[in-house]
N, C-alpha and C positions, 0 to 999 in steps of 0.2 A: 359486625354481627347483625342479622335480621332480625326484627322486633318480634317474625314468629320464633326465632332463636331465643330472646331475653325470654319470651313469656314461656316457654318451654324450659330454659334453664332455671328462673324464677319457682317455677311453678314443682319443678323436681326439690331444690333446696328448701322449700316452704314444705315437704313431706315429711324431709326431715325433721324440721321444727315443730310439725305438727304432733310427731311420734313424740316427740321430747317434751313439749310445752302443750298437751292439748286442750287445757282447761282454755288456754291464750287464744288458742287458734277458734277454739270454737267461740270464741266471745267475740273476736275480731270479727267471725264470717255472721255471727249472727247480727251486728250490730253493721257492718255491710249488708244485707240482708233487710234489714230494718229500714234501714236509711236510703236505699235505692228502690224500693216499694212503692208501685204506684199508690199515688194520693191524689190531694191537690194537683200537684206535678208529675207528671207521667214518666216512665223509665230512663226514656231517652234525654227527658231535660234534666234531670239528674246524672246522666252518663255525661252530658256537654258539662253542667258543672264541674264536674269531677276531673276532665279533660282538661278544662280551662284551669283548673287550681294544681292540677299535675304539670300542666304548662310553665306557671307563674314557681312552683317550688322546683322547676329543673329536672327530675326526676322522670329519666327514659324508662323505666320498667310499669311504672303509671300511667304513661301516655302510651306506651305497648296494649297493657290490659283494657285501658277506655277506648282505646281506639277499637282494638281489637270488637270488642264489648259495642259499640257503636255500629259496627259496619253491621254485624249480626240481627242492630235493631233497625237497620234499613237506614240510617244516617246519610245524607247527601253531603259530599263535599262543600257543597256553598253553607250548607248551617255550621259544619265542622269551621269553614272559613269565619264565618261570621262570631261563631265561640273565641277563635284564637284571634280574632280581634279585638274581642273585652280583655284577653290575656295580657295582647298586645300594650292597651290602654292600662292595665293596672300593671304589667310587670314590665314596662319598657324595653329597651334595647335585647336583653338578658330573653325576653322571654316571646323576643322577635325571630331570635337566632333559635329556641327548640321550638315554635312555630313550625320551622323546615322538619324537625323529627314528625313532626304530628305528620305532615303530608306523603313525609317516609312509608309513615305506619301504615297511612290511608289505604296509599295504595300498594301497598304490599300486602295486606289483608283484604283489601277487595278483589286483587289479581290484578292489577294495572298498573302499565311501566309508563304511563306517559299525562303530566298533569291533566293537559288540553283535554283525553277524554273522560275525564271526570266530571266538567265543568257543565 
């Protein structure tokens, strides 16, 4: 499955739950919302956080959305690199191996089949 496929089936399933639960949903997005708002730290350095801790908990539908959510904020593969290196450093081995989804994601949301021209 392509990660525009998860975020596109995610994103259909989360409709439903929003019909069902929307008190949840809207607390979730507000507080997403909240928490991704430039401040201090500007968007995109809370989209790498978020990447990097999607990274370390394993969770492809996460690193779909962040990436996705990154390439939109102009994110270059070398900082995306450079994130999944503190990943790398707090979540070892485990979070060396969904490293490779994040570069999936990259570049399939940026439109590019080949790592070399991303670098």
């Amino acid at each position: 499955m392509s990660y525009q496929d998860i975020t596109q089936k995610v994103s259909k399933s989360l409709k439903t739950l929003h019909q069902d639960t929307p008190k949840l949903m809207q607390g979730f997005g507000q507080l997403s919302q909240a928490a991704l708002e430039d401040g201090v730290l500007d968007k995109k350095t809370k989209e790498l956080i978020a990447l990097a801790i999607a990274v370390e908990k394993r969770c492809d539908d996460c690193i779909a959305f962040h990436t996705k959510a990154l390439v939109k904020l102009g994110a270059s593969l070398k900082e995306i690199e450079e994130v999944l290196g503190v990943a790398v450093m707090m979540g070892g081995g485990p979070s060396l191996m969904y490293s490779a989804h994040v570069i999936e994601a990259f570049n399939e949301f940026s439109n590019k089949s080949d790592d070399a021209s991303n670098k």
